[in-house]
C-alpha positions as CSV (number, residue, x, y, z in Angstrom):
1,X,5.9,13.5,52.4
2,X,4.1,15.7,49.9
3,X,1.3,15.1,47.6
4,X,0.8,11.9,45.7
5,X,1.5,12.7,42.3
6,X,-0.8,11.3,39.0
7,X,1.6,8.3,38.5
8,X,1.5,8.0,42.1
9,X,-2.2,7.6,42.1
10,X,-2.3,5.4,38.8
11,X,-0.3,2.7,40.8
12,X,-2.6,2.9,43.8
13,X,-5.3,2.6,41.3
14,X,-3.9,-0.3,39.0
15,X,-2.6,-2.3,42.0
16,X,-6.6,-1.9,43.2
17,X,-8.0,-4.1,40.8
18,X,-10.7,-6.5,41.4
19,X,-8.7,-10.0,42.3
20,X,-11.8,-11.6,41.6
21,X,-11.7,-10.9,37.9
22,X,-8.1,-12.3,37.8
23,X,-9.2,-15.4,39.4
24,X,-12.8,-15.9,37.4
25,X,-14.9,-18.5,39.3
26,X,-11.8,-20.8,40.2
27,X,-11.1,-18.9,42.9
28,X,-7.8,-20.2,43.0
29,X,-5.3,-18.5,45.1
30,X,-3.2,-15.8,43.9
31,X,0.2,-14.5,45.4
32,X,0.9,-10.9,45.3
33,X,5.0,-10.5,45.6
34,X,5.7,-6.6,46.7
35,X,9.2,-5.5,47.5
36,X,9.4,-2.5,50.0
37,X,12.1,0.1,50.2
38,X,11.6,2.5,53.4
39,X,10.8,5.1,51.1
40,X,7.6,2.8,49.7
41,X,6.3,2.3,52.7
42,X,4.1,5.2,52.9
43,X,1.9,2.8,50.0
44,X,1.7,-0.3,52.4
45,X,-1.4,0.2,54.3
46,X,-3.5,1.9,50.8
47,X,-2.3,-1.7,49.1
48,X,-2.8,-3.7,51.9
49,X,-6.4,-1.6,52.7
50,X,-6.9,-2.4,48.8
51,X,-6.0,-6.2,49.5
52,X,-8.6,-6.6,52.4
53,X,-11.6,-4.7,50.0
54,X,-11.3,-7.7,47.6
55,X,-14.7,-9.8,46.7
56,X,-12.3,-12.7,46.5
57,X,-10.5,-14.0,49.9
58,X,-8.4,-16.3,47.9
59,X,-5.0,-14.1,48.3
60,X,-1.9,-14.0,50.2
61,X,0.5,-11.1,49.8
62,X,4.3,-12.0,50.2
63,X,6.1,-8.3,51.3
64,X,10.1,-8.6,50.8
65,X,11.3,-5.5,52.9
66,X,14.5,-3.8,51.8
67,X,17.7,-2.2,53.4
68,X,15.7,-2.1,56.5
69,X,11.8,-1.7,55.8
70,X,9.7,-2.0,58.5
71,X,6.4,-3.5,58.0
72,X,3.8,-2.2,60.0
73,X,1.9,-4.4,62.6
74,X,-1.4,-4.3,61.8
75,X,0.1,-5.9,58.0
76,X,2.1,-8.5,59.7
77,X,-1.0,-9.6,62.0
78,X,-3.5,-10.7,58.9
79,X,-2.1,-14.7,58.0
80,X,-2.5,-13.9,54.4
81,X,0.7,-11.6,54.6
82,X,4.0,-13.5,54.5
């Protein structure tokens, strides 16, 4: 794969934003819905890295893979991750 490109980076970047200051002091739980094609799953461990960084622990992340996406083991083991 070659070099993530400034869009590339933006996503990574937006998609990194503090869950807590979506949730406020509720700290309600929010669900994060991310379809994966094969070719997005070189993102899955810097989102789900991003994911685990969070102040707030009241997340789950629901990953709908694609025309075969595999997701990788280390994702699948956290019980947040449907």
């Amino acid at each position: 794969m070659g070099a993530a490109s400034e869009s590339d980076e933006w996503i990574v970047l937006a998609f990194g934003c503090k869950i807590s200051s979506l949730l406020g002091d509720d700290m309600a739980l929010i669900s994060i819905f991310t379809p994966v094609h094969p070719a997005g799953l070189v993102w899955l461990d810097e989102y789900y890295d991003s994911l685990v960084e969070q102040t707030a622990d009241g997340w789950e992340w629901v990953i709908v893979p694609n025309k075969g996406a595999a997701v990788p083991d280390r994702i699948k083991a956290d019980p947040r991750v449907r």
